[in-house]
C-alpha positions as CSV (number, residue, x, y, z in Angstrom):
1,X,99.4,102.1,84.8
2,X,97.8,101.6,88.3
3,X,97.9,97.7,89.2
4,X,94.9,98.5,91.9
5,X,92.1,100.5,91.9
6,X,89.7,102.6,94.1
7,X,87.7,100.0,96.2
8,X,90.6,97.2,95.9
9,X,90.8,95.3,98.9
10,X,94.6,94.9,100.0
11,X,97.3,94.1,102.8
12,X,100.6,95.1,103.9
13,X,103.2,95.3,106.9
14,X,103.1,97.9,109.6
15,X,104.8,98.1,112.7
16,X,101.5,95.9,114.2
17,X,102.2,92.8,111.9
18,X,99.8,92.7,108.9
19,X,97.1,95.4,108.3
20,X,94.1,95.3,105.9
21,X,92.0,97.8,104.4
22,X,90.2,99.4,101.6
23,X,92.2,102.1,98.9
24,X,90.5,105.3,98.6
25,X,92.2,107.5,96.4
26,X,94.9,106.3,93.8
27,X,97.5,109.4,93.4
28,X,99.5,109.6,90.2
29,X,101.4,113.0,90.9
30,X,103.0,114.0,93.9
31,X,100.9,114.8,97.1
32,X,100.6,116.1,100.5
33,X,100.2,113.4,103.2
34,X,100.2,114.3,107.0
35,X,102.2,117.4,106.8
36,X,104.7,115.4,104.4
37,X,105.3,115.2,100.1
38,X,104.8,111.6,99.1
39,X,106.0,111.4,95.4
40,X,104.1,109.5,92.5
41,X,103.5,109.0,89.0
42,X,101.8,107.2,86.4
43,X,104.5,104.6,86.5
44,X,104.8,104.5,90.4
45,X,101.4,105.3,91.8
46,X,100.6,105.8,95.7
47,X,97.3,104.4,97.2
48,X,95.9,105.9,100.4
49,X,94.0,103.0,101.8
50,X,91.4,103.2,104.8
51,X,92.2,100.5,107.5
52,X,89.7,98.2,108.3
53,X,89.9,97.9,111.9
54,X,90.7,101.7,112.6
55,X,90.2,105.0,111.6
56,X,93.7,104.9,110.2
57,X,94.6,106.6,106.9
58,X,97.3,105.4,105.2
59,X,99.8,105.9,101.9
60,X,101.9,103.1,100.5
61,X,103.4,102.9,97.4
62,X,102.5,99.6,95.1
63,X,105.3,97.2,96.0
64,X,104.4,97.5,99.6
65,X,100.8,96.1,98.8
66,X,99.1,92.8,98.6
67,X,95.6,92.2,96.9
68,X,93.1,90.0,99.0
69,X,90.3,88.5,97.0
């Protein structure tokens, strides 16, 4: 089971230091990502998340994520 949701707002580490944004699609089966196969299930979901200071897509699995309230 997912441990965030569409809509959650969360953090995590990039290259830049810490980067926030908003998920946008929760994927439970493998997917295509920029040209690339990210692999998920039901028991370890990816989240592509919408950055909130760019137009940046991203895709992260769940340990890599951090809710902000």
């Amino acid at each position: 089971m997912a441990k965030f949701s569409k809509g959650d707002h969360v953090s995590w580490n990039s290259e830049a230091g810490r980067v926030s944004g908003t998920i946008s699609k929760v994927h439970e089966q493998d997917f295509e990502f920029k040209g690339r196969t990210h692999h998920a299930s039901k028991d370890d979901p990816q989240y592509e998340i919408d950055s909130d200071k760019t137009d940046h897509v991203a895709a992260h699995k769940e340990s890599a994520l951090t809710r902000i309230d």
